[in-house]
N, C-alpha and C positions, 0 to 999 in steps of 0.2 A: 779209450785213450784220448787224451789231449793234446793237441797240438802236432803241427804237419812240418815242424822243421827240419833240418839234417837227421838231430837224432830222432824227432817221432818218426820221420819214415825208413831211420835204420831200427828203431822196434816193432813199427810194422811190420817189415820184412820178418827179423827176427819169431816175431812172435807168428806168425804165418808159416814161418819154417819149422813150427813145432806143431802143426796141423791148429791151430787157435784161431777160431773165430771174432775176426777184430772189427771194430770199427771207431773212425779216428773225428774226433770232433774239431774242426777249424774254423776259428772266427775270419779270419781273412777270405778272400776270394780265390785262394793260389796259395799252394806251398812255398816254402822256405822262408818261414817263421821270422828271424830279425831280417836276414836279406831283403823277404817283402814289406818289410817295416821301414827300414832306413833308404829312405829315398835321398838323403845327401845330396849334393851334388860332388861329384868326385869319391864319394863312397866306395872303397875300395877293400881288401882283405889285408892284413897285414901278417898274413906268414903266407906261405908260398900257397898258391892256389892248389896244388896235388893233396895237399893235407883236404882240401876239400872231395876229396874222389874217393868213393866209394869202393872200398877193396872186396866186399862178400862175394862179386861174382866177376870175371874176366869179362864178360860182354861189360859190363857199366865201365872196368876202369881203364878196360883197353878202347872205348868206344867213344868219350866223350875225350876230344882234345882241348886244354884251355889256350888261350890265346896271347897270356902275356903271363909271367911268373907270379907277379899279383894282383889278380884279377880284379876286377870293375863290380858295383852291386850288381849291376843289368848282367854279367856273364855270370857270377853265381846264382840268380837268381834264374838264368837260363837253364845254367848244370842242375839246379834241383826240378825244374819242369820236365828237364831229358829223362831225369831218374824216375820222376813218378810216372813219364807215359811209359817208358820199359816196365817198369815194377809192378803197373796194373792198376796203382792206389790213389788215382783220384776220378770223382764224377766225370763223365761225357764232355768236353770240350769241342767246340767245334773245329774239326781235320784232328783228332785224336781218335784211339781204342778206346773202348766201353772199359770205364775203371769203376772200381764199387766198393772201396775199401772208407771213403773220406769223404766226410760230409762238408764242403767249405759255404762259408757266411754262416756259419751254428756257432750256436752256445752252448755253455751248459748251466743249471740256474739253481738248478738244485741237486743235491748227489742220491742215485735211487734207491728206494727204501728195500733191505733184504729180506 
């Protein structure tokens, strides 16, 4: 799979919750895809920050509180760090759980042959 944003790591999930062996190709160094893209200054969400919260399981959407109605890129970009060290889906960070699902700073260069 391609790409570690909201929705790659909600088909992550998904596709894991169907017993599927996945793994996620990310060019960036860190999930959440435009979030870790758009460094703006003032960068911010423009519908209410809860549309960013993860509803598939009560620990993510009871767990992560946002801090203003509409959030900052550095706080979404925080909530998708929170969800991949719960969810298990990306490499060893340091003061992180061993995650194994996403390979970040990858490419992909050519599509492989069946």
């Amino acid at each position: 799979m391609v790409g570690a944003g909201f929705a790659g790591m909600y088909m992550l999930h998904k596709l894991r919750s169907l017993g599927l062996s996945v793994r996620v190709i990310e060019a960036a160094d860190d999930v959440g895809g435009t979030w870790y893209w758009n460094r703006d200054p003032g960068a911010r969400c423009d519908i209410t920050a809860a549309h960013y919260t993860y509803s598939f399981g009560p620990e993510l959407k009871d767990a992560w509180i946002w801090s203003e109605k509409y959030a900052t890129q550095s706080e979404i970009l925080r909530s998708a760090r929170f969800v991949a060290d719960r969810q298990h889906c990306t490499l060893p960070r340091p003061g992180t759980s061993l995650f194994q699902h996403l390979e970040l700073c990858s490419s992909l260069s050519t599509s492989p042959q069946a």
